[in-house]
C-alpha positions in Angstrom: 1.0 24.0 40.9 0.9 21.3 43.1 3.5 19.8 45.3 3.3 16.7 44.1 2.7 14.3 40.7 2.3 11.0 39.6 4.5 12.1 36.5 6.8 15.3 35.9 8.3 16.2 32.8 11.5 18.0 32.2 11.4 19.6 28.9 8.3 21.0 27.4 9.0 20.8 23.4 8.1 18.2 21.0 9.0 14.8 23.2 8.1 16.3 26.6 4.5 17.3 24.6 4.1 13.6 23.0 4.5 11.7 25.9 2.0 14.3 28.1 -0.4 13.8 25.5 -0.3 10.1 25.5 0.1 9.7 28.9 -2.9 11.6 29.3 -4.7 9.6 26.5 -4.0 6.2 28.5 -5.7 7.6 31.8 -2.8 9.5 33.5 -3.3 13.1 33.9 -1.9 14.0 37.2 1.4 15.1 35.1 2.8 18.1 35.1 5.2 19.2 32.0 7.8 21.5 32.7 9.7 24.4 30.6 12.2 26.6 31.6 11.6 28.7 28.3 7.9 28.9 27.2 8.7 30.8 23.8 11.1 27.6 22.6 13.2 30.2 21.2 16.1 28.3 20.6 14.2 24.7 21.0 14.9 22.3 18.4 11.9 21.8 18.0 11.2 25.5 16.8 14.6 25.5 14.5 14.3 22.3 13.0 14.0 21.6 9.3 10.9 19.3 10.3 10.8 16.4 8.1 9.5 12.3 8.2 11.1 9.4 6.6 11.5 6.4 6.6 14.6 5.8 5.1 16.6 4.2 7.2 18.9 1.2 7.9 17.9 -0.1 11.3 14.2 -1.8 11.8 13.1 0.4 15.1 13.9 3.6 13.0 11.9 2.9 10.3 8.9 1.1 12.4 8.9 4.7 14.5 8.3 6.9 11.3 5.7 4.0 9.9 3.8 5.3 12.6 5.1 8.8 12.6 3.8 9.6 9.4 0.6 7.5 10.6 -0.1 10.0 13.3 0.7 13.2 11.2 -1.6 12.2 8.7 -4.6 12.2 11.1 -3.3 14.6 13.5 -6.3 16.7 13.3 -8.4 14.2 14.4 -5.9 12.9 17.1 -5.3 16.3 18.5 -8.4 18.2 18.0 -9.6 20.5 20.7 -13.0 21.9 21.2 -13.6 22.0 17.7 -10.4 23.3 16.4 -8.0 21.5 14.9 -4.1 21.8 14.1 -2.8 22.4 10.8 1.0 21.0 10.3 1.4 21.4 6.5 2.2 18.0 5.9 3.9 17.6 2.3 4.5 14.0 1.4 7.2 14.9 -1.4 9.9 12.4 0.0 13.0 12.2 0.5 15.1 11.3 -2.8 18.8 9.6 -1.2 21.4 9.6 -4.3 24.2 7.0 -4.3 27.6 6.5 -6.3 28.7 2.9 -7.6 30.4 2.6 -3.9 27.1 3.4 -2.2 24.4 1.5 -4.4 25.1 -2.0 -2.7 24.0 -0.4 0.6 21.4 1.5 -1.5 19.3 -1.8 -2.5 20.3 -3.4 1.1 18.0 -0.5 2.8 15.4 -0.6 0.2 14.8 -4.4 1.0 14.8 -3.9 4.3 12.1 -1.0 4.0 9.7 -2.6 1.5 9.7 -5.3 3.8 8.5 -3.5 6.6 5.6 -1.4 4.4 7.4 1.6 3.7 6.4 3.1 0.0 10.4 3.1 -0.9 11.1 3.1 -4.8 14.7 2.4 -6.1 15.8 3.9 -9.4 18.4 3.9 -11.7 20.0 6.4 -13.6 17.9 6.6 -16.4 14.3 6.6 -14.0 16.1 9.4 -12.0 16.2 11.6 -14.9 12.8 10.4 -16.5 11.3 11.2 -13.3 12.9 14.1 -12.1 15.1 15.7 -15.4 15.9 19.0 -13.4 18.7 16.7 -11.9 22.3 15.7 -12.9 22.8 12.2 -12.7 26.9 11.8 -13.8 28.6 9.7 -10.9 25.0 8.5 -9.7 24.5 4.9 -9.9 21.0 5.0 -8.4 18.1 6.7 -6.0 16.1 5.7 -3.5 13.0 7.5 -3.4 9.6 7.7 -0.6 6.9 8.1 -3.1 4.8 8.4 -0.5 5.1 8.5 3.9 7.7 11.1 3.4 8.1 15.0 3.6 8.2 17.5 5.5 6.2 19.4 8.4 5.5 22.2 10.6 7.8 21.0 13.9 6.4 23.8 16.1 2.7 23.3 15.0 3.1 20.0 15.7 4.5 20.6 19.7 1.9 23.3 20.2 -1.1 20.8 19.0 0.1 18.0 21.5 0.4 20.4 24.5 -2.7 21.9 23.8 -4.4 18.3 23.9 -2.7 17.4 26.5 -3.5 20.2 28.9 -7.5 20.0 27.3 -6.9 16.1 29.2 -5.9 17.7 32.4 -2.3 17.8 32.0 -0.4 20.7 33.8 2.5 22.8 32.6 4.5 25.1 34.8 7.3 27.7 33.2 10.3 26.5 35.0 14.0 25.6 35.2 14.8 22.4 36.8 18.0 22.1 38.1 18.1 19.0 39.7 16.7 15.3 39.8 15.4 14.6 43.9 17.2 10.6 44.5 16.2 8.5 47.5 17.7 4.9 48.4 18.4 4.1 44.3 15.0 6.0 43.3 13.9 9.1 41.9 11.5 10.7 44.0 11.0 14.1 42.4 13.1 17.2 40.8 14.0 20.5 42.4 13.5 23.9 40.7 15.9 26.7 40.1 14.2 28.4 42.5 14.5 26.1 45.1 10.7 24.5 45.1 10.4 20.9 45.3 8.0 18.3 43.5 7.7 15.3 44.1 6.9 12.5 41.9 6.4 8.5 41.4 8.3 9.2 37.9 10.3 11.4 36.5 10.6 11.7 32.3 13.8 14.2 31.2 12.9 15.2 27.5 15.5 18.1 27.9 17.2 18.0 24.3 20.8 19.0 25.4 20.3 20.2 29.1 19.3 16.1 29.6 23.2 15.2 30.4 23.4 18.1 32.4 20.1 16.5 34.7 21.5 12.8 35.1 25.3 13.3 35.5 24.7 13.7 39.0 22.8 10.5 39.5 26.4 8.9 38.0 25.6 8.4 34.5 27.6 10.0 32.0 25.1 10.4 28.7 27.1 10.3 25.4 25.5 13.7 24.3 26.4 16.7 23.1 24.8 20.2 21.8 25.9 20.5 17.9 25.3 23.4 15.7 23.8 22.7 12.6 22.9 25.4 9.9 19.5 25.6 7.6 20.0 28.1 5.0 17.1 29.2 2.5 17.3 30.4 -0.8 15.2 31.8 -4.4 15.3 30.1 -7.2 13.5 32.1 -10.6 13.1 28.5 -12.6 10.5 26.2 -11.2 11.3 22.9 -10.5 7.9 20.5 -10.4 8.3 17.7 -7.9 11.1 18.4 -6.0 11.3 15.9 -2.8 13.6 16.0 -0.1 17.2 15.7 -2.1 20.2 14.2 -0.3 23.5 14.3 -2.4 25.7 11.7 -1.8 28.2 14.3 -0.1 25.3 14.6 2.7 24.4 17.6 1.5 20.2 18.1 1.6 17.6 20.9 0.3 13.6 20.8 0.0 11.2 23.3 -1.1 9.4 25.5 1.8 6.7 27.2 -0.1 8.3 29.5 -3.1 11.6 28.9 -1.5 14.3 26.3 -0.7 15.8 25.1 2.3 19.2 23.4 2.8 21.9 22.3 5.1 24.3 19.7 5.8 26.6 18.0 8.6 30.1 19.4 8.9 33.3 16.3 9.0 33.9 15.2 12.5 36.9 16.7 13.3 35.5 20.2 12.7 32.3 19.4 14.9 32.9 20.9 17.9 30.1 21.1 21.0 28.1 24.1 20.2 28.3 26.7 22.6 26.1 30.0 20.6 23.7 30.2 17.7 25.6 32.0 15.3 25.7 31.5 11.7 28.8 31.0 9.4 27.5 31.8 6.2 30.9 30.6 4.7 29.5 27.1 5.3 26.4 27.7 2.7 29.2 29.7 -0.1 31.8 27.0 0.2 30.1 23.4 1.0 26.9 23.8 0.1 26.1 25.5 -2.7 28.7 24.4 -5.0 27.0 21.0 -4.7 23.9 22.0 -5.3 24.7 24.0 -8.2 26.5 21.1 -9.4 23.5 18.6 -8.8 20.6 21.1 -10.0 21.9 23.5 -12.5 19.4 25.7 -12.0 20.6 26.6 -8.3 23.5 28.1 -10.2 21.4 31.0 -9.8 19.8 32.0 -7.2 19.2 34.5 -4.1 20.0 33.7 -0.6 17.6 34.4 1.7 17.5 33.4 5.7 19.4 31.7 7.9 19.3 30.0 11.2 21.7 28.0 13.9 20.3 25.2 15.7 21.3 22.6 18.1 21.3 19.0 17.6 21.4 16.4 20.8 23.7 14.1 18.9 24.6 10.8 20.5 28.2 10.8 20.4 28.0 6.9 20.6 25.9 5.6 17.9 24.0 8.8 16.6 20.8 7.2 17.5 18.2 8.5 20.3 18.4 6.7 23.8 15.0 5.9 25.2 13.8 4.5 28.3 15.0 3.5 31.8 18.6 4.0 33.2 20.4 1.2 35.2 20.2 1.4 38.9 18.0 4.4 39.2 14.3 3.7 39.6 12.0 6.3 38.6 13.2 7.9 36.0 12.8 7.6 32.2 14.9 9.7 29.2 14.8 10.4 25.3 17.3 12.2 24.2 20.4 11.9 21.6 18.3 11.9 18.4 20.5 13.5 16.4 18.4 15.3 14.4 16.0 13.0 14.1 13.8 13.9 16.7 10.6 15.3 15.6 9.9 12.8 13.4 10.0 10.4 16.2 8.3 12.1 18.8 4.9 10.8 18.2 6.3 6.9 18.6 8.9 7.4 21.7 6.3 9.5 24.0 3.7 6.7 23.2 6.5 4.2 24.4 7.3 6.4 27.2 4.1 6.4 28.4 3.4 2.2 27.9 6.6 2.4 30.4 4.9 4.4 32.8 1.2 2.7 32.7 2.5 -0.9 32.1 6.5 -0.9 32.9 6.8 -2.4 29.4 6.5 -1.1 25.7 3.3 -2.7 24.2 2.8 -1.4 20.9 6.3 -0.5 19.1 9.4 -2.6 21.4 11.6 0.5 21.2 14.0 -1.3 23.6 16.9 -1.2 20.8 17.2 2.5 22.1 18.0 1.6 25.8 20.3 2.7 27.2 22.0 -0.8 27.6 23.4 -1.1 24.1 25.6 2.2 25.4 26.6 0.6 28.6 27.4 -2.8 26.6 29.5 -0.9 23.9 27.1 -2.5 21.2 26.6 0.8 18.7 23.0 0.3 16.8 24.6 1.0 13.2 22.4 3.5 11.4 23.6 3.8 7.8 20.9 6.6 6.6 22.2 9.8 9.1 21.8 13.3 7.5 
């Protein structure tokens, strides 16, 4: 490891990876990407339910997974190294959003804006939700909204391990480290300073840290809106088979997909019982009391069924707008952050570290303007309303 870079990283997952690997692609490959836990144990990346949509409300969402789903479907060929390329699984079953009478108005409102943009959205009503998927109960559902194709689900961690493996095959380094501080000179960012007390300089700094990101910039007198928050994926058996199944959100938030012979589920607890998250422990009360009694309600055939695994993970959830924040800070040269996705964050990893990088090579994005997600709207007080957030 040198003492010096033209670009370090803080954070090593899924974002840190992306914007390595297209840094590296655009020509800049003294970078070094930095971890402080190489086995991503409790990474979102690694505990994610890893899915792609493009269901959303707000244009830069959905232009990000347009070209999300772009990149995953020709991943191999993007990421391949010496021959070998990564396998993510990429299922393209879709996402299937339900709405009541109240919702359906905001229902059509997204579709339009979707279809407009290119995304494969198809609305249906009651009677084309049960023609096309009959497994499902339909009573209080005015409509669906479903990605017949450019939606689905994905290995998260495959995906992380294919970009750093590209990037490093470009020349990118990686060093197994704790940063525990940001270097500032005169207004600038001139480097970051290791746990351990070694210094590395650097012309800019990216922080890609998921929840430890707050902790980073606090000191250089911005405040992020961000928070750790626990969220829950619970799997499950079910004996009947169910042909088709996408990605199904009930109107009550709650989700489940297939993952090979089994299902997966979860959902977001209210607000007011949404603490920070502090540990990884499950509360299995969550699946037996909001969960499945949905689903069983939805899908009769979850009425019976055999639970299997279950996992904690931690969202970086923008307490502000629940949208990521990407890009410069105010008054502080040097350094560039993604983080606050919310859950959304590996789908969008492909699109923000090739923006990141344009910021780096050019100072400006010049493919996909992702400057919605500055931080500027957060300084301003102007939320970017996103109506799809599971």
């Amino acid at each position: 490891m040198k003492s010096r870079y033209d670009v370090v990283i803080v954070g090593g997952a899924v974002h840190g990876a992306s914007a390595a690997y297209h840094l590296a692609l655009a020509g800049i490959r003294d970078v070094l990407l930095v971890e402080k836990d190489p086995t991503f144990r409790f990474a979102a990346t690694a505990l994610s339910a890893g899915s792609i949509r493009q269901q959303f409300s707000t244009p830069v969402n959905i232009a990000i997974s347009l070209f999300g789903i772009e990149f995953l479907r020709t991943i191999g060929e993007r990421l391949e190294v010496n021959g070998e390329r990564p396998e993510i699984g990429l299922r393209e079953g879709g996402y299937l959003f339900l709405a009541t009478e109240a919702g359906a108005a905001t229902l059509a409102r997204n579709h339009a804006l979707q279809r407009s943009m290119g995304a494969d959205i198809v609305l249906l009503d009651g009677p084309g939700l049960r023609s096309r998927f009959p497994w499902i109960v339909t009573e209080g559902i005015a409509g669906g909204a479903w990605g017949r194709s450019g939606e689905g689900w994905f290995d998260g961690y495959a995906l992380m391990q294919g970009l750093r493996r590209k990037a490093q095959s470009l020349g990118v380094a990686t060093h197994a480290g704790e940063v525990a501080a940001l270097d500032l000179s005169g207004g600038r960012v001139t480097g970051v300073r290791l746990a351990d007390g070694t210094a590395i300089g650097a012309g800019t700094v990216i922080v890609t840290a998921g929840t430890g990101t707050r902790r980073l910039i606090g000191p250089l007198g911005i405040d992020l809106p961000v928070s750790a928050r626990k969220r829950f994926v619970f799997s499950f058996t079910c004996r009947e088979k169910l042909a088709g199944f996408p990605l199904l959100i009930d109107p009550t938030g709650v989700y489940v997909r297939p993952e090979g012979e089994l299902y997966i589920c979860g959902a977001s607890p209210p607000a007011d019982q949404d603490p920070e998250a502090a540990d990884f422990e499950v509360d299995h009360r969550f699946f037996e009391e909001t969960i499945w009694p949905v689903l069983a309600a939805r899908v009769p055939a979850f009425e019976a069924i055999r639970p299997g695994r279950a996992w904690a993970g931690h969202y970086d959830f923008n307490t502000f707008d629940q949208n990521a924040i990407v890009g410069p800070l105010p008054a502080i040269r040097g350094v560039l952050v993604a983080v606050g996705f919310s859950g959304h964050g590996l789908q969008q990893a492909p699109a923000v570290g090739r923006g990141l990088a344009e910021l780096v090579v050019s100072g400006r994005y010049s493919s996909l303007d992702l400057s919605p997600l500055g931080y500027g709207r957060v300084s301003a007080g102007e939320r970017l309303a996103e109506m799809n957030v599971v």
